[in-house]
N, C-alpha and C positions, 0 to 999 in steps of 0.2 A: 410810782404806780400805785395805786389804789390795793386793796384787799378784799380778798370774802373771806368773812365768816364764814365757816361750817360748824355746826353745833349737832353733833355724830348720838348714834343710838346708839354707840358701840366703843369702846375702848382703841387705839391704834395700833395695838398689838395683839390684838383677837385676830382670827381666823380672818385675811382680808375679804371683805365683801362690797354691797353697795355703795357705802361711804367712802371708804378707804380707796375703791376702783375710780371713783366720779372726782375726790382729790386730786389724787394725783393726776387725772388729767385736766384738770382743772390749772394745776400747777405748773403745767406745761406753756400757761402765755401769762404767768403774771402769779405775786404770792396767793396764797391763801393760809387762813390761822384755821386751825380744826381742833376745836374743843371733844374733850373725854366727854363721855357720860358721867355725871357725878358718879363716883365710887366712894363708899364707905373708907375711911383711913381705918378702921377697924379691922378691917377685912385685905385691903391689900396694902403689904409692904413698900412698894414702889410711893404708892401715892405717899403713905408717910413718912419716907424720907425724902419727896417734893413739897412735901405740903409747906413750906419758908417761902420757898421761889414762887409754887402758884398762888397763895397769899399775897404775896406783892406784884403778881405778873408776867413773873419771868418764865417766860416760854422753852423749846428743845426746837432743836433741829428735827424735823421724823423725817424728809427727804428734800430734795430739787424743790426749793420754795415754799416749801410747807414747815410751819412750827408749829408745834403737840406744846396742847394748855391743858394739862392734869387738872381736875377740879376734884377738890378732896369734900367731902359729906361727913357727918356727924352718925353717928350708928343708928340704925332707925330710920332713914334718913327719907325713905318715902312716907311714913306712919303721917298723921293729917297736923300732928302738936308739931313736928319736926319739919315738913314742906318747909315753911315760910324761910327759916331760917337755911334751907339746903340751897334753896332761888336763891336766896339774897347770898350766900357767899359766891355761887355759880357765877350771879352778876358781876358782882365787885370785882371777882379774877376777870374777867372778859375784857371788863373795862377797862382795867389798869393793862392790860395784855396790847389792847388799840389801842393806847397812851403811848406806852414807851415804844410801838411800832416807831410810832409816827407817822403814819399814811393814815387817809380816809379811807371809808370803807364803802366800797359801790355797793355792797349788799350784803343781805345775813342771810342765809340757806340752813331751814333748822328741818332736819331729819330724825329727830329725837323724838319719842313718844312722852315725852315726862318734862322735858324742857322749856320752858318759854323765853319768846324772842326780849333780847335784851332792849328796853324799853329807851336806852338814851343813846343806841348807835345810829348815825344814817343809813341811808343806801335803802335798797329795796327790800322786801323782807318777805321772800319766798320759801313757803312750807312744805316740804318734798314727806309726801307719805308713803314710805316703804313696803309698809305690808298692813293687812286687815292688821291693826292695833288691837282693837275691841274686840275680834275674835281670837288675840293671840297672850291675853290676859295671863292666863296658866304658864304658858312657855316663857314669857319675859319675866314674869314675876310680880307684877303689879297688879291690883285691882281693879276690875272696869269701868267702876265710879272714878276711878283719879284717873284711869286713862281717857275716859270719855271727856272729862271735865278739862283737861290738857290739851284734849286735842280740840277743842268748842273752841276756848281760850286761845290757840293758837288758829284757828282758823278765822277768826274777828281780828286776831291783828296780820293779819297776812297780806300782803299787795298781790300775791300772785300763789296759788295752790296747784301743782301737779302730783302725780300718784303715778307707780308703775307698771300697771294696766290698766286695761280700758272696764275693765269688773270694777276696780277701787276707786276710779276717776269715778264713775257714775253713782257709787257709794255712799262716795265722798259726797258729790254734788247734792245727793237726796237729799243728804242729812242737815247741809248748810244751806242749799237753796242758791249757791255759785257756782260759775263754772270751774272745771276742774281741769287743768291740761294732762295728758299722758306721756310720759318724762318713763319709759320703760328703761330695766336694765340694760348694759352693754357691753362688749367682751374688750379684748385686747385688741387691736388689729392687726388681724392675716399677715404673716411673715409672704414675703416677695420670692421665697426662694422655693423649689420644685420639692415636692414631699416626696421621699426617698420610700416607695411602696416596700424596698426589699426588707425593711424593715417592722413591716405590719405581723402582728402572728393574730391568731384567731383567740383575741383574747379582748372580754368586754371589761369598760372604764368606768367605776363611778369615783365623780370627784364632789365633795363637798360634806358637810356635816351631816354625823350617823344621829338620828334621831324620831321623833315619833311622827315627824313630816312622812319619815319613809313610808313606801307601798311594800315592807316585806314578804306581802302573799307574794307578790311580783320577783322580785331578790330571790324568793325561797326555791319559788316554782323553776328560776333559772339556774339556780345552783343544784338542784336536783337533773337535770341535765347532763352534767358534768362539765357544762362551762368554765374556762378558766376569769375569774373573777378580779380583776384589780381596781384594790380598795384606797383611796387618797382622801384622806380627811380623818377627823378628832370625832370620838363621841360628845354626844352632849344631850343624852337620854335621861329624863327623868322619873318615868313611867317602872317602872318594876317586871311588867311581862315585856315591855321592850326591850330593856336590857338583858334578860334569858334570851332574846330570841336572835338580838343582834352576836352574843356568846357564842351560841351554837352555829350562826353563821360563821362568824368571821372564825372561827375555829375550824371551816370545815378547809378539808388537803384544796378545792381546788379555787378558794377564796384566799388572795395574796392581799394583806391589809397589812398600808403601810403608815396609818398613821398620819398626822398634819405632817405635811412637808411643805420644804420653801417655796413659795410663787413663783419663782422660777423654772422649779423642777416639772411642776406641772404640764406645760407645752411641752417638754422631751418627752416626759413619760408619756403624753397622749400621742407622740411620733410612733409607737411601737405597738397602738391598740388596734383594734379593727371596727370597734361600735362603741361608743356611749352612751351613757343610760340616765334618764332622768325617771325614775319611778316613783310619783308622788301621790300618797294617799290622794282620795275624794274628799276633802274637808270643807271646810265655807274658808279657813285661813288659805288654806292652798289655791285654792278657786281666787282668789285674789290678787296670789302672788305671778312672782317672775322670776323663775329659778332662774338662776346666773350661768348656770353649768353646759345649756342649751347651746346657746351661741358660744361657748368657748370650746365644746368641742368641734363645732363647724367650725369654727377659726382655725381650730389645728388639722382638717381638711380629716375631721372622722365623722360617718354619718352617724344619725342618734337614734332610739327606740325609745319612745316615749307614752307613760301613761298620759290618756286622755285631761290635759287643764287648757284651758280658755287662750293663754299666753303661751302656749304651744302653735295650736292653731294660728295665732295672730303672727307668727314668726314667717309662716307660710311658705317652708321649703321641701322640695322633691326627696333629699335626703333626710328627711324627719320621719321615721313610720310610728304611729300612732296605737298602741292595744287599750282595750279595752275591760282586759279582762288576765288574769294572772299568768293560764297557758299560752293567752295568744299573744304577750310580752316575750314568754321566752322563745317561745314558735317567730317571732318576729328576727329576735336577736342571732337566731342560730339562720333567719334564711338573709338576715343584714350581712353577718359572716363570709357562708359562699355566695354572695353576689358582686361581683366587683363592679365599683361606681363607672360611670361614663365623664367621658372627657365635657361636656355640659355640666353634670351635676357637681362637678369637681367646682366650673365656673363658678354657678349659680352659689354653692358653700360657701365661695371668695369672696363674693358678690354683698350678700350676705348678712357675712361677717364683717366688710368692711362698711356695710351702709350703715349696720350699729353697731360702731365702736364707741369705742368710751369717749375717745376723740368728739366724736361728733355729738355724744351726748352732753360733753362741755361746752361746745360752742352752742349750742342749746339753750342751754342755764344761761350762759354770758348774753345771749342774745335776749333772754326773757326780763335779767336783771338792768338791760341798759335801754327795753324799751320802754321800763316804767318809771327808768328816772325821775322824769317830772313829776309824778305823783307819789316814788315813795313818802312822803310827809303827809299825803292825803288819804282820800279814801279808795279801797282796793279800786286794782285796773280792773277794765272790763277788758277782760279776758275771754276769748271761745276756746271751747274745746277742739283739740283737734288728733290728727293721728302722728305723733309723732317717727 
């Protein structure tokens, strides 16, 4: 059986998120290899005591069909004297990685903001744009000239471009003058079994990384309430008054913050919430994005309370209430509380949830990668936009 590439913007031991989710189900009708972000050997231990094996190839087990290709980098290793040489080893491990598989590969899916598609594999070579890049400069780490210039680069060799909103798809398409498909996030899919209400207490859910995406007017205004708060996820603050202000939160009696926990635990612990919350600043990066945390807590059949973003709206459910504004978030959360859902809106969550699932956003990909077979070697498909 054939392989994808995934060439990930992310490490496979980070916080799981878009790559890591669209993997593994990806993984579920056939292999895939998912390359690291380059990482500095400077910087993490792991990588340099892989760096032997990914020098030659030799890949890990990460799960059910999936093998992790560490790509080790030289310190520095974005600066412009040091690029050439961070690509050319990125490549070299790839290569020798599809050697000793042994299989062809139906296609390369690079999600990376810094990466470029490896120039001597086959298969299709579809560019999945995760989030505003070029607006998210500061947060990743890089500068907008090498991201802009990565991302030009990677959209000239690309056979097929999708983005995970219909904000970024149309972005995208400005910028290149292609169409751009919309490939949005997607959750787990909806457990089959009857959600056990006696277990709900009046207590709101955020899951996902604490950072300066947050809306903490929104967070503040509901913890002054007296809401009881459960907090799932790692910081990853680099700003200075956000880190005061996430402190003071996550310290107060009625915020319970448990830190990253395993993916697993996550669906239990949202069996016991009553609302979920996605509170995302107003930014031009956010405006672009597609938090993950939406659909998964309608998966776990918990309705949500949402700051106002574009890919809220585009989700388009009766259990979603929308604020606008700091009090009328927690005003929202405290009347989500005592309102108990209708046997409809319970459906429609299920509904849902299961129309995008991660599942279905694999067979997606698969279908996008096998309709352009005959042209990966030529010039990109003609692609339309559409709604995924």
């Amino acid at each position: 059986m054939e392989t994808i590439v995934y060439l990930s913007g992310m490490r496979w031991d980070c916080m799981p998120g878009t790559d890591r989710l669209l993997v593994e189900a990806l993984a579920c009708d056939g292999p895939v290899l998912w390359v690291d972000q380059p990482a500095p050997v400077s910087r993490y231990k792991d990588v340099r005591h892989h760096v032997l094996n990914s020098l030659r190839g030799i890949t890990e087990r990460a799960g059910r069909n999936v093998q992790r290709l560490r790509t080790p980098a030289p310190p520095g290793f974005s600066k412009p004297l040091i690029r050439p040489s961070t690509e050319a080893i990125a490549m070299r491990c790839i290569e020798l990685a599809v050697g000793r598989s042994g299989r062809s590969v139906a296609g390369v899916v690079n999600a990376s903001p810094i990466m470029p598609f490896p120039s001597r594999l086959g298969g299709t070579r579809l560019l999945h744009v995760t989030d505003d890049w070029l607006a998210a400069a500061d947060l990743i780490g890089f500068s907008q000239a090498f991201l802009r210039q990565s991302l030009e680069s990677n959209i000239e060799s690309a056979n097929i471009i999708t983005a995970v909103s219909e904000g970024l798809a149309s972005k995208i398409s400005d910028l290149c003058g292609r169409p751009v498909e919309v490939l949005p996030n997607g959750c787990r899919r909806p457990g089959d079994t009857v959600v056990d209400l006696a277990r709900r207490r009046p207590i709101a859910a955020l899951v996902g990384q604490l950072n300066e995406r947050l809306n903490l007017d929104a967070l503040e205004s509901l913890a002054d309430t007296g809401t009881k708060i459960l907090v799932l996820g790692p910081r990853s603050e680099t700003d200075p008054s956000t880190a005061r202000r996430l402190d003071a939160l996550l310290c107060r009696r009625n915020v319970d913050w448990r830190g990253q926990v395993a993916p697993w635990e996550v669906p239990q612990l949202l069996q016991t919430v009553s609302v979920g919350l996605t509170p995302y600043a107003d930014t031009e990066f956010n405006r672009s994005s597609f938090p993950l945390k939406t659909l998964e807590y309608l998966a776990a059949g918990v309705p949500v309370v949402a700051t106002d973003l574009p890919s809220t709206r585009w989700v388009d459910c009766s259990a979603i209430a929308i604020a606008r504004s700091p009090s009328e978030f927690a005003g929202l959360v405290q009347a989500t509380m005592a309102t108990s859902l209708t046997l409809q809106q319970r459906k429609e969550m299920h509904d849902v949830a299961n129309s995008n699932s991660w599942g279905v956003r694999a067979d997606c990909v698969r279908s996008m990668l096998g309709r352009n077979r005959q042209s990966n070697e030529g010039s990109p498909s003609d692609t339309t936009p559409r709604r995924s």
